[in-house]
C-alpha positions in Angstrom: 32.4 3.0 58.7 33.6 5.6 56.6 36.6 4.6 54.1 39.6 7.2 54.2 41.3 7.8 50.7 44.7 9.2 50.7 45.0 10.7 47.0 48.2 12.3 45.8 47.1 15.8 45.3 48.5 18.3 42.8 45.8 20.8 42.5 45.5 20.2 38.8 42.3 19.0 36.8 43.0 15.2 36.9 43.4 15.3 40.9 40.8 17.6 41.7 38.4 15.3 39.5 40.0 12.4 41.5 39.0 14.2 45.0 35.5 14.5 43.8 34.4 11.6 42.3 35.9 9.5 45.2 33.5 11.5 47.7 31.3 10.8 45.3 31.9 7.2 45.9 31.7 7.5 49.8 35.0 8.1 50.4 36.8 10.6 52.8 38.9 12.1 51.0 42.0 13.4 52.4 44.2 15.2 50.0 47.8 15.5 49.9 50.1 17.3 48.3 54.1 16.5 48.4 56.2 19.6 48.1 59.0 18.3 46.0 60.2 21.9 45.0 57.7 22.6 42.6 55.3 25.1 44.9 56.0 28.8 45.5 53.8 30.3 48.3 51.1 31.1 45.7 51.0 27.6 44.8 50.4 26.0 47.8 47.8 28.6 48.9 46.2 27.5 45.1 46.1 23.6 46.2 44.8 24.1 49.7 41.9 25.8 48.4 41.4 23.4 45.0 40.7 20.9 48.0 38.6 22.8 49.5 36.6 23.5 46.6 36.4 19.6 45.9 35.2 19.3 49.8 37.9 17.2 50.7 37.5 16.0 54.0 41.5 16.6 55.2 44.2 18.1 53.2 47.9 18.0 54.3 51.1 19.4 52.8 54.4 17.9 53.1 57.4 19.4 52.4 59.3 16.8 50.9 62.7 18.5 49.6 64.7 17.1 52.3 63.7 13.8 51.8 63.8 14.1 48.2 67.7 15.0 48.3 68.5 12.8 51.3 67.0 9.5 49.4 67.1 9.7 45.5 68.9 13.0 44.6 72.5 12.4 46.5 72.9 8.9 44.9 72.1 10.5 41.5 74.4 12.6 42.1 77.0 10.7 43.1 76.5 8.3 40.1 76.6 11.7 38.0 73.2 9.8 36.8 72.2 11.2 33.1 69.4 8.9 31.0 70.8 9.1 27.6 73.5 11.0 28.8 72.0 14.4 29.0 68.4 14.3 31.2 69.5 14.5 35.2 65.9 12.2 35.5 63.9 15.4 37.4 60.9 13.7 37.5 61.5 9.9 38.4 63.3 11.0 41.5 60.8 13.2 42.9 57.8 10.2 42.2 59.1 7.6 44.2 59.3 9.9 47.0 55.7 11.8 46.2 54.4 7.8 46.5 56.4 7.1 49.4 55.0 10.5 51.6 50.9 9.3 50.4 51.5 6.0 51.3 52.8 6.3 54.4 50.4 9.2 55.5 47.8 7.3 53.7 49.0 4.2 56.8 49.0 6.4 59.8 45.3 7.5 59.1 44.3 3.6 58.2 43.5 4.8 54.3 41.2 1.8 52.5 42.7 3.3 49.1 45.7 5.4 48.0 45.2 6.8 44.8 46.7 9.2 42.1 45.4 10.7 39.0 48.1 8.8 36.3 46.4 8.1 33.0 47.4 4.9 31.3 49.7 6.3 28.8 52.7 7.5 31.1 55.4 6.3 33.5 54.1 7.6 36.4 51.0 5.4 36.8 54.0 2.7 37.0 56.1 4.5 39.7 53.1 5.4 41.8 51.4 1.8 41.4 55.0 0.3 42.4 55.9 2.1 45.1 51.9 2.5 46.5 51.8 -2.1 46.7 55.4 -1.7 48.2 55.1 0.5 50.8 51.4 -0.1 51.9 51.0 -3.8 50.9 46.9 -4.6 50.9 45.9 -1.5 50.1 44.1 -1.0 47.4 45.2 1.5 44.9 42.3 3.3 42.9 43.0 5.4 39.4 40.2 6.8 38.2 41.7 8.4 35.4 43.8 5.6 34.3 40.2 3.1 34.8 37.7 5.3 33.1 40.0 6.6 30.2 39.0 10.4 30.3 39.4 13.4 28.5 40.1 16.5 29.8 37.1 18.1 28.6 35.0 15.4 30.2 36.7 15.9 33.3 36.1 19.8 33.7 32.4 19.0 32.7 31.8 16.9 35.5 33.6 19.4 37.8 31.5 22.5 36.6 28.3 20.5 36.8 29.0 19.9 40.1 30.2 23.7 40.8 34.0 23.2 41.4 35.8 25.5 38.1 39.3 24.6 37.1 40.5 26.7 34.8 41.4 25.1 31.3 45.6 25.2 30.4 46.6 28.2 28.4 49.2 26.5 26.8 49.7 23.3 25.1 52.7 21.6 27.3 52.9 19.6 30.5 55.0 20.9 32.7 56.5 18.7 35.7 58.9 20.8 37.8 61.0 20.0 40.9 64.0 20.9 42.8 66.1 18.7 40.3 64.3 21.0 37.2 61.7 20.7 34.9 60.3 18.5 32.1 58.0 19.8 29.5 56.0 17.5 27.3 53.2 18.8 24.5 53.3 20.3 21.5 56.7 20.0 19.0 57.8 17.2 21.8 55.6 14.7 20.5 58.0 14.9 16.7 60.9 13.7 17.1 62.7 17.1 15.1 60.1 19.9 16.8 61.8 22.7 18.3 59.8 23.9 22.0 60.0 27.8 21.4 61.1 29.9 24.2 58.3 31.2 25.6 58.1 27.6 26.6 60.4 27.4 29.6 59.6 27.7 32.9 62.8 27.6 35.1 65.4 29.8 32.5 65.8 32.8 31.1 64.5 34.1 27.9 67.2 35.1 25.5 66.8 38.8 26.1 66.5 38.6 29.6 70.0 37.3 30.6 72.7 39.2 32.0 75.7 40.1 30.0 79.2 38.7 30.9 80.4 35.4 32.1 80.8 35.2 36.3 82.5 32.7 38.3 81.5 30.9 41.0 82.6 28.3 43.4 81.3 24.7 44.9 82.6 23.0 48.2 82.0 19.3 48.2 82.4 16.9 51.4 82.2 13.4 50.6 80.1 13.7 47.4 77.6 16.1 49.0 77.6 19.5 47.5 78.2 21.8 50.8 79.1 25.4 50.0 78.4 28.1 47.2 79.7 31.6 46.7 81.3 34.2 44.1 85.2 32.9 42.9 85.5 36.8 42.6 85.8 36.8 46.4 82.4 37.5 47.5 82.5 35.2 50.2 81.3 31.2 50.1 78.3 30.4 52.1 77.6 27.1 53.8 74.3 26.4 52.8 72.0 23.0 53.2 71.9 20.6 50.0 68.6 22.0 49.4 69.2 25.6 50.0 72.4 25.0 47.9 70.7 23.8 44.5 67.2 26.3 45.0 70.2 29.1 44.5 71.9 27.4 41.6 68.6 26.7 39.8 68.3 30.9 40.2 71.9 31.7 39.4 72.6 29.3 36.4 68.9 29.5 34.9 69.1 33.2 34.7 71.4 32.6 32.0 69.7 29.8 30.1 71.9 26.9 31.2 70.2 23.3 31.5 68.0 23.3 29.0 68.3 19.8 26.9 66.1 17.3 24.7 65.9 13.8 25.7 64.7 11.0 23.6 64.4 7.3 25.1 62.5 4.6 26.1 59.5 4.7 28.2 58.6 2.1 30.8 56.2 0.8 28.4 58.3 0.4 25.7 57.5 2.6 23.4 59.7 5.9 22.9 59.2 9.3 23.9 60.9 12.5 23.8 60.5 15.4 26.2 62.0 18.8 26.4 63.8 20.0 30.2 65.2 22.6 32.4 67.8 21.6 34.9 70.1 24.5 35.6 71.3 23.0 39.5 72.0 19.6 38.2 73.6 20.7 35.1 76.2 22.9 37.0 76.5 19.9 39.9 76.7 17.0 37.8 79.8 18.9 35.9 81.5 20.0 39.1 81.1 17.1 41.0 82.5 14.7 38.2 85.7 16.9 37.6 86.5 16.7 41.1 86.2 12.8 40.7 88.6 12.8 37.7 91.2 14.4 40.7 90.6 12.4 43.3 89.1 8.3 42.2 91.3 6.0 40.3 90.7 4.9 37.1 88.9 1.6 38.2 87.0 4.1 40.2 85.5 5.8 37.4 85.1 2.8 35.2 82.7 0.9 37.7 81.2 3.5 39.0 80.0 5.4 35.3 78.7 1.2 34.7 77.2 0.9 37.5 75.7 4.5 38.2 74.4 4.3 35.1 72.6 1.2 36.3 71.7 3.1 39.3 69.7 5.6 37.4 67.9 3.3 34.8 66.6 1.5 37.9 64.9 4.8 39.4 63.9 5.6 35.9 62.2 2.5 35.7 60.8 2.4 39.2 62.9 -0.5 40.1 63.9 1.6 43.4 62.6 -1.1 45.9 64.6 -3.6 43.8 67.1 -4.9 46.7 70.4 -4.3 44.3 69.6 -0.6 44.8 70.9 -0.7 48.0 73.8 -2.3 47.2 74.7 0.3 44.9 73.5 2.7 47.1 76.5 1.6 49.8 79.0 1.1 46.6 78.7 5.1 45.5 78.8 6.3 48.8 82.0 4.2 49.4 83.1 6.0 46.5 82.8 9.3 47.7 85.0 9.3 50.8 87.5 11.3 49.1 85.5 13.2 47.1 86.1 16.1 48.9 87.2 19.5 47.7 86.7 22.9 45.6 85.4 23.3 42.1 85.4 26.8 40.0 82.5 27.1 37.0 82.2 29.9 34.8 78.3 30.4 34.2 77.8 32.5 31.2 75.1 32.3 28.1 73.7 28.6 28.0 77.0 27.5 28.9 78.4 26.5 32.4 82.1 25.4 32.0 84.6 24.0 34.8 87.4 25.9 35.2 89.3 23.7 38.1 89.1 21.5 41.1 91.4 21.2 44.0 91.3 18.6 46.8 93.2 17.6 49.7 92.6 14.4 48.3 94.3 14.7 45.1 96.2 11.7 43.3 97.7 15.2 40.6 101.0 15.7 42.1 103.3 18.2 39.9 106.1 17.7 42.4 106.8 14.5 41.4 105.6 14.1 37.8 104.1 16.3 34.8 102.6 15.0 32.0 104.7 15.5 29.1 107.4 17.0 30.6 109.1 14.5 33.2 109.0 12.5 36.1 110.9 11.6 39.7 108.7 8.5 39.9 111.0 6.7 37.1 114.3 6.9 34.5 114.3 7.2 30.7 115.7 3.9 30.6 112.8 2.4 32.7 109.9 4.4 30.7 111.5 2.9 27.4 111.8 -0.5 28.9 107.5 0.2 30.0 106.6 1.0 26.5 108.2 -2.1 25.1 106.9 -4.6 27.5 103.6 -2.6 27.2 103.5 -3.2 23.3 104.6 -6.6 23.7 100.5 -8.5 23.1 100.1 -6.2 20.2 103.7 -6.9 18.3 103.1 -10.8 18.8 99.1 -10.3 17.4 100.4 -8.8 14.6 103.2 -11.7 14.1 100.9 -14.1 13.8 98.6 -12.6 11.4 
């Protein structure tokens, strides 16, 4: 009886030596590749023939951008999730569900063996291995990179000798990109002061390339769940799917350099790593959807929600997402956005995307009946002296006693 081996499939030297030693091995191989937002047509055309070449017995694509907003990217979003406060976590997001499509197509066909091509030195063997014994429990999970600890260069000897050609990287980065944005890893990356040069970046404009002059643009949200973009100019604002939504924000803010960041932290494995990224779409969303927060959630709100957001996202980082807490604070930040529903107005210009305004018909600002620093109907002089004094009251006695 033949054994079926459902291998996540990138097109890329590690998988494509994956696809052939496993036939090697007498597997079938069925290759397949998860469309996170990372393939243009060319792409995919590229992968479906890379396995071909490697005489995989079935390939299959999956477009996974739906999936990937609907089940990590909204709750991100809503916990305005960013690892060391500036990385939107592009790449942990779109793993679990890459993982999550194998293993389940690797079930329907009855797969002996899922199997990606992580090395040992990385996150993603962890995220992959996770969510592989999660979702297909008895399975085995095969890594031939990760067991047989190869180069590169011994990799693309074995593939010549055996006629398949992958041409070796022109450059000397990594590059992971997704509908959330890009990571890049390689070269100055690996110092902790290196500076990646532009010619670097794959998802925003080069420095000469960008157009002059700020523009302004708008965002509907309903319930957390960015809805609507257009032109604040009056160009019109167009309902557009989640997805459809951030693939034009990644064009209109990364035309003009915004979302580009360095992120330092700790790896998975405990050591630390740094890694340069391009997130124009999440930089411009994360902004907007936390100002229109600010209008509409309570203090308290805010408070437990930045804690435990901030837990949310660690935990996906981390590939704790089958953890069972996740869904608890899964149902908590969508509780929280019920009334996180409105309009916000950024100005995109030169590396810089900067809120201008929300307004909701959810908002706790009410000018009618008081402005800060200017007055009030809610309450008297008499009774906002009387406030301050009880209010001061702990610290006074504090400093009695000292």
């Amino acid at each position: 009886m033949v054994r079926i081996a459902a291998l996540a499939f990138s097109g890329g030297l590690d998988t494509t030596y994956c696809a052939v030693f496993l036939r090697e091995q007498g597997y079938a191989v069925h290759a397949v590749a998860v469309d996170t937002g990372g393939f243009d047509d060319d792409e995919r055309r590229l992968i479906a023939q890379r396995a071909e070449a490697a005489k995989a017995a079935a390939f299959r694509l999956i477009d996974a951008r739906a999936e990937l907003f609907d089940r990590t990217l909204k709750h991100l979003l809503f916990a305005n999730a960013l690892r060391g406060d500036v990385y939107p976590l592009c790449v942990s997001a779109e793993r679990l569900v890459q993982a999550k499509c194998v293993a389940e197509y690797g079930r329907s066909v009855g797969a002996a063996a899922l199997v990606h091509g992580s090395t040992g030195a990385g996150n993603d063997q962890v995220r992959f291995d996770l969510a592989f014994r999660v979702l297909a429990p008895g399975v085995e999970v095969v890594t031939p990179i990760r067991a047989q600890a190869l180069s590169r260069e011994a990799e693309m000897k074995y593939l010549a000798d055996r006629g398949v050609s992958i041409p070796p990287k022109t450059g000397v980065y990594s590059v992971n990109r997704g509908l959330w944005g890009a990571t890049i890893g390689g070269g100055e990356t690996h110092k902790s002061d290196g500076v990646l040069p532009e010619s670097a970046y794959v998802l925003t404009a080069l420095a000469a390339d960008r157009p002059a002059g700020p523009e302004e643009v708008v965002i509907d949200f309903e319930r957390g769940v960015p809805t609507a973009f257009g032109d604040a100019g009056g160009g019109g604002v167009e309902r557009l799917t989640p997805v459809a939504l951030v693939e034009r924000l990644n064009t209109r803010a990364g035309r003009r350099g915004i979302g580009r960041g360095m992120h330092v932290g700790d790896t998975i494995l405990g050591i630390k790593g740094r890694v340069a990224f391009e997130a124009p779409a999440a930089t411009v969303l994360i902004a907007a959807h936390r100002e229109l927060e600010k209008l509409v959630l309570s203090k308290q709100q805010q408070f437990w929600k930045r804690a435990l957001g901030d837990v949310y996202g660690a935990n996906v980082h981390e590939a704790r997402f089958f953890d069972p807490v996740m869904r608890d604070l899964e149902t908590f930040l969508e509780s929280s956005q019920r009334r996180v529903t409105g309009r916000v107005t950024v100005r995109l210009e030169d590396r810089i995307a900067t809120v201008l305004g929300a307004t909701s018909p959810h908002s706790l600002m009410n000018s009618d009946k008081a402005k800060y620093g200017e007055g009030s109907k809610l309450w008297t002089g008499e009774e906002a002296a009387a406030f301050c004094k009880i209010y001061g009251v702990a610290d006074g006695l504090q400093r009695t006693g000292e």
